[in-house]
C-alpha positions in Angstrom: 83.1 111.0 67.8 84.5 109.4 71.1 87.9 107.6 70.6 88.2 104.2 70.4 89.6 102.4 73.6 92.7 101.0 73.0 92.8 97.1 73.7 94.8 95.9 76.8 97.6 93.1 76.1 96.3 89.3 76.2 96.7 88.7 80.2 94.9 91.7 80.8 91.8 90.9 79.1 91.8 87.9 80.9 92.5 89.0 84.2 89.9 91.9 83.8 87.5 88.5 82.8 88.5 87.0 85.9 87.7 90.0 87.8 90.4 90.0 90.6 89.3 92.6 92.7 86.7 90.3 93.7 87.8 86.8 93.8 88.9 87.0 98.0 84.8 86.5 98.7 85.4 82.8 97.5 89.2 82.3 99.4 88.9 84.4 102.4 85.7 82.4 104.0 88.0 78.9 103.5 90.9 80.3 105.4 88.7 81.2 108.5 87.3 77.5 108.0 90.7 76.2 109.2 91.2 78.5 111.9 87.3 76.8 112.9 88.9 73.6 112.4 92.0 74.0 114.5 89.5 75.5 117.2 87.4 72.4 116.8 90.3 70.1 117.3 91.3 71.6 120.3 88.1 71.7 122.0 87.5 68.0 120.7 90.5 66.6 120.7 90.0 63.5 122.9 87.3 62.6 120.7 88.8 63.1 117.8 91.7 60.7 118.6 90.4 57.8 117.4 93.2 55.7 115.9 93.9 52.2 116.6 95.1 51.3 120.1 97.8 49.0 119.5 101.9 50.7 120.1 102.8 51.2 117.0 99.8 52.8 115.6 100.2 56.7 115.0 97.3 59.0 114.8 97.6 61.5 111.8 99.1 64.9 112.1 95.8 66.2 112.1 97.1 70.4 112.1 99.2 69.1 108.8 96.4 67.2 107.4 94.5 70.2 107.2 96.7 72.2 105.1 96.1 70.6 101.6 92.6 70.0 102.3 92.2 74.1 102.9 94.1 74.5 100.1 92.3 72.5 98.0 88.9 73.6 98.6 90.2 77.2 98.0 91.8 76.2 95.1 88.0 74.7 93.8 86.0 77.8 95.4 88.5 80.5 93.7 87.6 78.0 90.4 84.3 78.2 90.5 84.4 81.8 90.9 86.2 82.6 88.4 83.7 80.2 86.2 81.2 81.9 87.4 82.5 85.3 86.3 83.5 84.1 82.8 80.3 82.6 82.2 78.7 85.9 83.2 81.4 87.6 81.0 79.6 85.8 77.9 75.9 85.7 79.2 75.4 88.9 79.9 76.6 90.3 76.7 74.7 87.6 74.3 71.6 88.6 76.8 71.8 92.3 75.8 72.9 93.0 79.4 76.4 94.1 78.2 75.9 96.9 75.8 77.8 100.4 75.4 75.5 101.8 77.9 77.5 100.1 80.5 78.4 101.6 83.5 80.5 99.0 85.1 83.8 97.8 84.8 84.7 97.1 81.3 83.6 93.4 80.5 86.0 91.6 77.8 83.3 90.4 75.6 81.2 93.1 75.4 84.3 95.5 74.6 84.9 93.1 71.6 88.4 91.5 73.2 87.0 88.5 73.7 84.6 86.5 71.6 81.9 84.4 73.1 83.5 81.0 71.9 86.6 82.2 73.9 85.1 83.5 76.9 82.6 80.0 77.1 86.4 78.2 76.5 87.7 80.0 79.5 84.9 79.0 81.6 84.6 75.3 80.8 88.3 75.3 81.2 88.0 76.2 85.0 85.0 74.1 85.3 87.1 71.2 84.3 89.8 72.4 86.9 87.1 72.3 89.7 85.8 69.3 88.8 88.9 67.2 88.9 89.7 68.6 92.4 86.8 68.0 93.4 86.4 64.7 91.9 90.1 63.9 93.2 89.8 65.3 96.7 87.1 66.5 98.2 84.2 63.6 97.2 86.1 60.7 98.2 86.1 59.7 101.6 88.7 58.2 103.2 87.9 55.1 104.0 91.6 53.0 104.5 91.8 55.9 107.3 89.0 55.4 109.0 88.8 52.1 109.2 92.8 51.6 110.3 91.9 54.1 113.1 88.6 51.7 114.2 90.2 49.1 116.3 87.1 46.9 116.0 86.8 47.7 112.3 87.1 45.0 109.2 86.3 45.6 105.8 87.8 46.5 102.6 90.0 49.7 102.3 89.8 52.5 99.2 86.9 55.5 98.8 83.8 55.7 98.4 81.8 58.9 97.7 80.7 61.7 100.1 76.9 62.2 99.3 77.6 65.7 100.8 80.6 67.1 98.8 79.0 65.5 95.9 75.8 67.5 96.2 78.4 70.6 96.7 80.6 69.8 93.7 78.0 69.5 91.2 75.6 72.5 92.5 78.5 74.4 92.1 79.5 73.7 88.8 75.9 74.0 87.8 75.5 77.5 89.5 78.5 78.9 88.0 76.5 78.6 84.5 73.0 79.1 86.0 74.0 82.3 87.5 73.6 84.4 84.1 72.0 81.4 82.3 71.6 81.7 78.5 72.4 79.5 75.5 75.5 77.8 76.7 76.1 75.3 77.8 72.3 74.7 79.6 70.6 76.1 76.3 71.8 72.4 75.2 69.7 70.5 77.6 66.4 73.0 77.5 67.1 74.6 80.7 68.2 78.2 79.0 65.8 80.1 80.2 67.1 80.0 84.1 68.9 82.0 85.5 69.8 82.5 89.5 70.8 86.4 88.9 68.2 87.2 86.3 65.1 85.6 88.6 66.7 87.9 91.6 68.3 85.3 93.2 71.5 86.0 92.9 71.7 87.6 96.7 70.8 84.0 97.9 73.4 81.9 96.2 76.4 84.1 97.3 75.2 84.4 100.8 75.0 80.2 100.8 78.0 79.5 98.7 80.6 82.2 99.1 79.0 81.9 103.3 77.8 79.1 104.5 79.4 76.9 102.2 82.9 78.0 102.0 83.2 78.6 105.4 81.9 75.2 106.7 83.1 73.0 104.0 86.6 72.6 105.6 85.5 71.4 109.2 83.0 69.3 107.6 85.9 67.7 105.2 88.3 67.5 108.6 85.4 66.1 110.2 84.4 63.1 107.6 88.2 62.7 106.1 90.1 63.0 109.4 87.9 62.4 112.6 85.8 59.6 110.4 82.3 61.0 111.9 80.0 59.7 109.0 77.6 61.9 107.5 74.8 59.5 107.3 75.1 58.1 110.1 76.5 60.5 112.4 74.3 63.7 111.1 73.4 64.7 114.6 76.8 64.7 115.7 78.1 67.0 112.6 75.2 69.5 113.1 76.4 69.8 116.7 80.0 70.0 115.8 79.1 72.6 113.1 77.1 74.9 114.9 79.2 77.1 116.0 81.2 77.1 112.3 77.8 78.0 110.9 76.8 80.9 113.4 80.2 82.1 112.3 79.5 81.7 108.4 76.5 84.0 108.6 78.6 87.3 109.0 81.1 86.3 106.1 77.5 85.5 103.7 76.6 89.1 104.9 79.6 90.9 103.8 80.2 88.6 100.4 76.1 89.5 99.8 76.8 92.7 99.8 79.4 92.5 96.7 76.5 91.2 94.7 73.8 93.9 96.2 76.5 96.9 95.4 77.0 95.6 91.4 73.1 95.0 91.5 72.5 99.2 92.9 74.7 100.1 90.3 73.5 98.3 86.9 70.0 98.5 87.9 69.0 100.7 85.3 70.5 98.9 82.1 69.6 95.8 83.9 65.8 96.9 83.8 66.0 97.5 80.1 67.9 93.5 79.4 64.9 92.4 81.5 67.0 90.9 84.5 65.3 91.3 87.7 67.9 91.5 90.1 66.9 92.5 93.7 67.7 96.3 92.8 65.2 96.4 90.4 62.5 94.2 91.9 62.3 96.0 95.3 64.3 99.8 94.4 67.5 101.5 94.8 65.9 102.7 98.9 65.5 98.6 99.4 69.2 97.6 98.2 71.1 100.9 100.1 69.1 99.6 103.3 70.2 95.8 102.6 73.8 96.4 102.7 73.1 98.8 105.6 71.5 95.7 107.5 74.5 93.6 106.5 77.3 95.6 107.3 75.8 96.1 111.0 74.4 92.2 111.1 78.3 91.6 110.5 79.8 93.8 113.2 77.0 92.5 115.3 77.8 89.0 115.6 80.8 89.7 117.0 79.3 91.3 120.4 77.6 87.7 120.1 80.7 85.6 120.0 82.1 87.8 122.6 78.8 86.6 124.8 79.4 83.1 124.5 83.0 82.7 124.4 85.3 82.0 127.1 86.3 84.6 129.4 89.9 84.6 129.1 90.4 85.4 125.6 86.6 86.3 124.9 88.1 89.7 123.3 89.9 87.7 120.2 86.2 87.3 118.8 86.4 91.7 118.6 89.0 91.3 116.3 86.8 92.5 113.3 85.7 95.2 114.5 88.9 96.9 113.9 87.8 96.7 110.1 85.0 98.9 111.5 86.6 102.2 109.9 86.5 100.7 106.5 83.4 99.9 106.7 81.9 103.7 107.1 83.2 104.6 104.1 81.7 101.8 102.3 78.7 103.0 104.0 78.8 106.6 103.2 79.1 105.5 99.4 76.2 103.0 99.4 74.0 102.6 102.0 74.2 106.4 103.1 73.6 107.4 98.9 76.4 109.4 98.6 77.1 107.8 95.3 74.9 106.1 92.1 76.0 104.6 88.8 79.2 104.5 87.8 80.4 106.1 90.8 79.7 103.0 93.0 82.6 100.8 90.3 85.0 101.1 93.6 82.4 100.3 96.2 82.0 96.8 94.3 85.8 96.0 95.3 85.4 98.1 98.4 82.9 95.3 99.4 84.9 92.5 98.8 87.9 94.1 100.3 85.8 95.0 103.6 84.7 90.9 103.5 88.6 90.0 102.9 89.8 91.9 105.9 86.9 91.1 108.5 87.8 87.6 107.5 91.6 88.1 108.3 90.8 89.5 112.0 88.1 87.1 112.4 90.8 83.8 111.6 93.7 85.7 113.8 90.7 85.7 116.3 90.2 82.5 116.5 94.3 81.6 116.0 95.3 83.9 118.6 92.1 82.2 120.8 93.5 78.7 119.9 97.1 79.7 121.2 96.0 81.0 124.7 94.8 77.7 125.7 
């Protein structure tokens, strides 16, 4: 008879919950955001400068403004992760996704530490975090600013809501619940039969939100909150300003991806029998080892790309992540190369996420390092 595990101590369970090894692919992609903001301020900063002309008027301390607003949007993005993962905590084991033929990391409501109710709790409790920052800080826009620094301005000061951040604040409270889907809390309302990982889509929502949307949603907050470009008005003028941000987003939505694609390779058999059709089992174990093959050198490659098109004179800042190269074969040796299956690949899930956390490291002192040669 196999022997009972024994339980871990209260944090434990909810740290293992939370899964930690994992929660840089939300953080990581912010902090290279404002090293793409600091570049875009120095390469705009003449017309960013847009406060009134009169003596006395100050500009902001744009570098300093940054800070909380970085921080803050980490702070949501690490939220809604960890939503996300609690949610799936729960879903997955009232789905009959969890059962004792795991072969992942332990999951605290299938190993009985955690009841549903108190898993659901946990996630609504985050949800309720993100939404106030999000709510507080990142959908108002700020208006008293923008019109002090328009010297032909008039009009009432205060906030008024970001149509933008507002469509990224409440997607991303929806997909943290979507992602596994099930009774609660969108059973409620009729939708709980979606699902963005059990329809296969889960490799698309982490390349867009732990990518393209953590990485650009800083500059865009600098550039709406601080340089007062309006979304609406302006949208030409952002896209051109964000270009660059975005090309640099797609490597970051590669390696994060690739978390997803490694837990997918693993679980696909169990996951075949609960009925969730994640890319694994849709297209094979051949089509998953070859997608984080194509991501992992999509990555690297984008780098050779920068190095095209930046200037000459500290062009060799954007090779910075290559040095995470080394990592990288191992990762590939385990997953890509099928060197390893099941529950083998439990380390190549956090492998993955570290190989994301330290390409996003070198890329950020790239562009610091770039920013500081000028």
């Amino acid at each position: 008879m196999k022997e009972k595990e024994p339980k871990p101590s209260r944090f434990q369970i909810w740290k293992l919950a939370a899964r930690p090894h994992t929660l840089t692919a939300s953080v990581a992609p912010v902090f290279v955001g404002y090293a793409l903001t600091l570049r875009l301020i120095q390469r705009h900063r003449d017309e960013f400068m847009m406060c009134g002309e009169d003596e006395n008027n100050t500009c902001p301390n744009t570098t300093i403004d940054l800070i909380p607003t970085t921080i803050q949007f980490a702070a949501f993005a690490g939220l809604i992760q960890i939503s996300t993962n609690l949610h799936n905590d729960y879903a997955d084991f009232v789905k009959g996704a969890d059962t004792e033929k795991r072969v992942g990391q332990a999951r605290a409501t299938q190993k009985g530490w955690l009841t549903p109710y108190e898993t659901c709790r946990g996630c609504v409790v985050c949800l309720l975090a993100s939404l106030f920052i999000g709510m507080r800080y990142l959908i108002p826009t700020n208006k008293q600013h923008c019109l002090d620094s328009s010297a032909n301005s008039n009009g009432d000061g205060g906030s008024s809501a970001d149509p933008i951040m507002v469509f990224i604040v409440i997607s991303s409270l929806f997909n943290a619940v979507a992602y596994t889907g099930g009774p609660f809390p969108l059973g409620y309302i009729g939708l709980g039969n979606i699902s963005i990982g059990y329809y296969g889509l889960g490799d698309l929502f982490v390349f867009l939100y732990f990518g393209i949307v953590a990485t650009l949603s800083v500059p865009y907050l600098y550039l709406t909150k601080v340089a007062c470009i309006s979304p609406l008005e302006d949208t030409s003028k952002i896209l051109q300003l964000l270009l660059h941000p975005f090309l640099c987003s797609i490597p970051i939505g590669f390696l994060a991806t690739n978390i997803i694609v490694v837990n997918n390779l693993r679980d696909r058999h169990t996951d075949i029998d609960a009925g969730k059709r994640t890319m694994a089992v849709r297209m094979g174990a051949a089509f998953a080892r070859m997608e984080y093959l194509l991501f992992v050198v999509g990555s690297y490659a984008f780098c050779f790309y920068f190095w095209l098109i930046e200037n000459e004179s500290v062009r060799w800042t954007t090779l910075l992540p290559l040095l995470s190269l080394p990592m990288s074969i191992q990762q590939l040796n385990a997953v890509a190369f099928g060197k390893k299956d099941g529950q083998l690949l439990n380390e190549h899930v956090g492998g993955a996420a570290k190989l994301q956390l330290v390409y996003c490291i070198l890329m950020t002192a790239g562009f610091l390092i770039a920013n500081n040669s000028r």
